[in-house]
C-alpha positions as CSV (number, residue, x, y, z in Angstrom):
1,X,95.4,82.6,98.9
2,X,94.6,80.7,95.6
3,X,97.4,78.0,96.7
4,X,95.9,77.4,100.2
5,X,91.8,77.1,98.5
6,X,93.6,75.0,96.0
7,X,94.9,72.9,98.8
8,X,91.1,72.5,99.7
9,X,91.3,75.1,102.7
10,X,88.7,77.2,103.8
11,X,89.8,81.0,103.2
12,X,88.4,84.6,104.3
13,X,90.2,88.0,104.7
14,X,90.2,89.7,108.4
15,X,90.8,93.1,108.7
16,X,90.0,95.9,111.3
17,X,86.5,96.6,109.8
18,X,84.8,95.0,106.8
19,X,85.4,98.0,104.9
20,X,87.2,97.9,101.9
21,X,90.8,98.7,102.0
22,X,93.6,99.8,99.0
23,X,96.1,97.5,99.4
24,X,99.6,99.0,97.8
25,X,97.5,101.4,96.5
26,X,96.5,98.8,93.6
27,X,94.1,95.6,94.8
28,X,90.6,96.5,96.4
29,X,89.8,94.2,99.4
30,X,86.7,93.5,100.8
31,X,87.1,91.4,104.3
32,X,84.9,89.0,105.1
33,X,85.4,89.8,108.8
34,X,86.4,92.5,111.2
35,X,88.4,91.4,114.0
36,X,85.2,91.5,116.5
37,X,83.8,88.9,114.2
38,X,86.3,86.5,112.8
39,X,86.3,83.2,113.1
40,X,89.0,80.8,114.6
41,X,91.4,80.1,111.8
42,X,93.6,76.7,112.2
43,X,96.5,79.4,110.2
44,X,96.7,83.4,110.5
45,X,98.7,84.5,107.9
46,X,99.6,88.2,108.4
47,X,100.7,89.9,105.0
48,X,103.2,92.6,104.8
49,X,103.7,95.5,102.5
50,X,101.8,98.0,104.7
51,X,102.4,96.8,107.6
52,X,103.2,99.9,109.7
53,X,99.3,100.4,110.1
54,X,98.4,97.1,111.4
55,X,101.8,97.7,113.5
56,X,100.4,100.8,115.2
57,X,96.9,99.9,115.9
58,X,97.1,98.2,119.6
59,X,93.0,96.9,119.1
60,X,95.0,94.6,116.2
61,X,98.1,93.9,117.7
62,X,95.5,92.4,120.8
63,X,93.3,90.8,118.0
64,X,96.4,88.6,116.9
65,X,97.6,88.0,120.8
66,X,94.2,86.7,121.5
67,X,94.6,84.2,118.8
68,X,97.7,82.6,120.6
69,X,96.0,79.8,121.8
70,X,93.5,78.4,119.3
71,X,95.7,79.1,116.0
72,X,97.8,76.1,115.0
73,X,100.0,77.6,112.8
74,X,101.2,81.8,112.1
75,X,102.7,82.9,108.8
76,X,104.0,85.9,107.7
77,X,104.7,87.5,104.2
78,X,107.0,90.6,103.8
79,X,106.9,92.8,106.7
80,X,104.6,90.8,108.4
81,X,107.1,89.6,110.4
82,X,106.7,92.8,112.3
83,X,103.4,92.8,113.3
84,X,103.9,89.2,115.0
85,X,107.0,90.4,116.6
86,X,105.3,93.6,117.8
87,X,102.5,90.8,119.2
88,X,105.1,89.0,121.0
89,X,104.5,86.0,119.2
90,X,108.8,86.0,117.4
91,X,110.7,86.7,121.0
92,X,113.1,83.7,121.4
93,X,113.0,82.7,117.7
94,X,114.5,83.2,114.7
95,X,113.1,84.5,111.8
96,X,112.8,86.8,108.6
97,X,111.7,89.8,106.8
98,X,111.4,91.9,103.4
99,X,115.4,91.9,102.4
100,X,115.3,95.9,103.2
101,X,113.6,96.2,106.3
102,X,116.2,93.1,108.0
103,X,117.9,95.9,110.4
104,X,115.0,97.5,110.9
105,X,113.5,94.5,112.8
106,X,116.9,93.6,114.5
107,X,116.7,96.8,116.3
108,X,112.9,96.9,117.0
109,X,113.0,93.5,118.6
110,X,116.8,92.6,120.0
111,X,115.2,89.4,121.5
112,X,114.2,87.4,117.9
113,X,116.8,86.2,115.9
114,X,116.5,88.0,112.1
115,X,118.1,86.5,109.6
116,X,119.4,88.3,105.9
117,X,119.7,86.3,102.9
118,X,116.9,83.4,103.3
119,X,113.5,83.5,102.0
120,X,111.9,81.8,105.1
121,X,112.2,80.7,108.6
122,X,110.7,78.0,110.2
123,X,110.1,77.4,113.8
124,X,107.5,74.9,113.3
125,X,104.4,76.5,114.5
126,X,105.2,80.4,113.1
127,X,107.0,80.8,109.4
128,X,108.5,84.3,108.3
């Protein structure tokens, strides 16, 4: 996040609600927004680490599908790549995840390309 504001862009935090989350069960975050109140963001970067909530929760996965259209560009971090698979926005593409969950995304999604043994993927619009 620090690199991006560096980089003179505007940041905020979106999450479900506004309420604070534990993330990894060590950094407090307080979102900005919920996702009934974000702004348009020119890049949604989804972090990883936890991801299997985000993953689950169908008023997200909708959230993120809904941004399809005015988001330039979609990054993930980690296990992140699952959630924008699970949103539909990896089928036909190649891309990437945390080293130990690599099969685990081959077999959840057959129809994206996962690669081991590279730290990112770029298809131009959406980076793993």
């Amino acid at each position: 996040m620090e690199a991006f504001a560096f980089a003179g862009f505007k940041i905020f935090t979106v999450s479900k609600t506004q309420d604070s989350i534990i993330s990894q069960g060590v950094l407090k975050i307080v979102p900005e927004f919920s996702i009934y109140n974000a702004p348009d963001a020119n890049i949604l970067v989804v972090l990883g680490g936890n991801s299997k909530v985000a993953y689950n929760d169908p008023e997200v996965i909708s959230w993120i599908v809904s941004r399809k259209k005015q988001t330039e560009y979609f990054l993930s971090v980690c296990s992140g790549a699952f959630i924008l698979a699970k949103a539909g926005l990896l089928e036909g593409l190649t891309a990437t995840t945390f080293h130990t969950r690599i099969d685990e995304l081959r077999e959840a999604f057959p129809k994206v390309t996962v690669l081991a043994n590279v730290r990112f993927v770029d298809n131009g619009r959406i980076i793993t």
